[in-house]
C-alpha positions as CSV (number, residue, x, y, z in Angstrom):
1,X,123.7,121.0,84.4
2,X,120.3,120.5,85.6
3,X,121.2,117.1,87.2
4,X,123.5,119.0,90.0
5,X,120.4,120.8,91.4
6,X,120.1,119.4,94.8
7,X,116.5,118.1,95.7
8,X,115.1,116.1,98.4
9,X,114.6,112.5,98.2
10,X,111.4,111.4,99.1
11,X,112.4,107.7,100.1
12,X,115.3,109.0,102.4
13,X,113.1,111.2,104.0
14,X,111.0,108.0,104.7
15,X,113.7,106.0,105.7
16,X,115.2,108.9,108.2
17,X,111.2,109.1,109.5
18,X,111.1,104.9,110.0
19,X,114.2,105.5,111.9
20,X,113.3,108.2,114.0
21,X,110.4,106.2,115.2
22,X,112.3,102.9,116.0
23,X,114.4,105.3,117.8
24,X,111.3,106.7,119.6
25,X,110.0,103.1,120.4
26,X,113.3,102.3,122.3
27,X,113.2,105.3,124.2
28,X,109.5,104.3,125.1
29,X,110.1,100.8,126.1
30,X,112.8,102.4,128.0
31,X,110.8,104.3,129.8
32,X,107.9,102.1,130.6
33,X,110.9,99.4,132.2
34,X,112.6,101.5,133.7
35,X,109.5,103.3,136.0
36,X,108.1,99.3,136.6
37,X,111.3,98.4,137.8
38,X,111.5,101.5,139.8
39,X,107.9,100.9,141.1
40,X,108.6,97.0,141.8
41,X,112.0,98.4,144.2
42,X,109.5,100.9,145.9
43,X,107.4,97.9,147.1
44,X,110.3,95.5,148.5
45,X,110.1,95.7,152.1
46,X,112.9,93.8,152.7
47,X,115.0,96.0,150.7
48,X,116.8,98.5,153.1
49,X,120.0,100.7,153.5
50,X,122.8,102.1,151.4
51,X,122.3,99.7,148.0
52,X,118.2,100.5,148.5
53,X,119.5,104.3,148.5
54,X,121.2,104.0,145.3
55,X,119.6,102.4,143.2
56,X,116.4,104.5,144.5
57,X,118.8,107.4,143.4
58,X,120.0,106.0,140.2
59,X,116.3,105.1,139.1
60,X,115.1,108.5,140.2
61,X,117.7,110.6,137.5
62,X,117.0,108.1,134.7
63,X,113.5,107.8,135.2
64,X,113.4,112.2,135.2
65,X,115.7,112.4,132.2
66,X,113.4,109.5,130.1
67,X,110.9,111.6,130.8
68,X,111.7,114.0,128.8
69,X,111.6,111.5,125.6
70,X,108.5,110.1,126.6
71,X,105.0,110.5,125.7
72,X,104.0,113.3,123.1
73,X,105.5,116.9,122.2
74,X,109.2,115.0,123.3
75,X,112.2,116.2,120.6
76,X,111.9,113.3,118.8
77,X,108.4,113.5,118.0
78,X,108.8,116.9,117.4
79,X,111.6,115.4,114.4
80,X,109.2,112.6,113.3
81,X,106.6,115.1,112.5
82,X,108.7,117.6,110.9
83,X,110.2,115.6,108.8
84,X,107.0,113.8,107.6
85,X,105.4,117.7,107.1
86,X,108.7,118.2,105.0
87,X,108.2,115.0,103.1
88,X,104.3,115.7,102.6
89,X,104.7,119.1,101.6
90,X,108.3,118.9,99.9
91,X,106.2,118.5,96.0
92,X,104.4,121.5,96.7
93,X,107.9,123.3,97.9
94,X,109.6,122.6,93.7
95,X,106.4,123.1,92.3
96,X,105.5,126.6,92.8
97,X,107.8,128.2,95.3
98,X,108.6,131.3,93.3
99,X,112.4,131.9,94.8
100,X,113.0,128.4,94.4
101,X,112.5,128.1,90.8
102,X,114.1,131.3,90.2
103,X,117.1,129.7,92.1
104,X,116.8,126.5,89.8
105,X,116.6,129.1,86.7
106,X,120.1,130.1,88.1
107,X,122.0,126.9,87.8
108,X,120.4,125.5,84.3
């Protein structure tokens, strides 16, 4: 009965970390084009009226809601780094967490 006990898996907890990260780089490249673009538009001179506007506008609200992914203390680093706290200190979590083996005692 052992074998039901639920445990973490130290490779998925790798692979959901790996992921996380991509994730993270996207949302950074993101970023970083979508303020150059928004910092090549300010410059056109030539560039004027209604279409200027909005796609002023339209960079402005992505650009402010990117920024909230961007750069450290985001949510998704906050994810990355808990999970890879979880994975470094899940060992130490089975091996002597006193409730825990008393729960595993439980189901043997």
């Amino acid at each position: 009965m052992s074998d039901t006990f639920f445990k973490c898996d130290g490779a998925e907890m790798r692979v959901i970390k790996n992921m996380l990260s991509q994730a993270q780089n996207y949302m950074d490249d993101a970023y970083t084009a979508a303020t150059s673009l928004q910092t090549e538009l300010q410059k056109k001179e030539n560039w004027t009226g209604k279409s200027e506007l909005v796609a002023e506008a339209f960079l402005d609200l992505l650009v402010q809601y990117q920024t909230d992914f961007y750069g450290e203390g985001n949510p998704q680093e906050l994810a990355i780094s808990a999970v890879k706290e979880l994975n470094d200190n899940v060992a130490d979590f089975y091996d002597n967490f006193t409730d825990y083996k008393t729960l595993k005692e439980f189901t043997e």
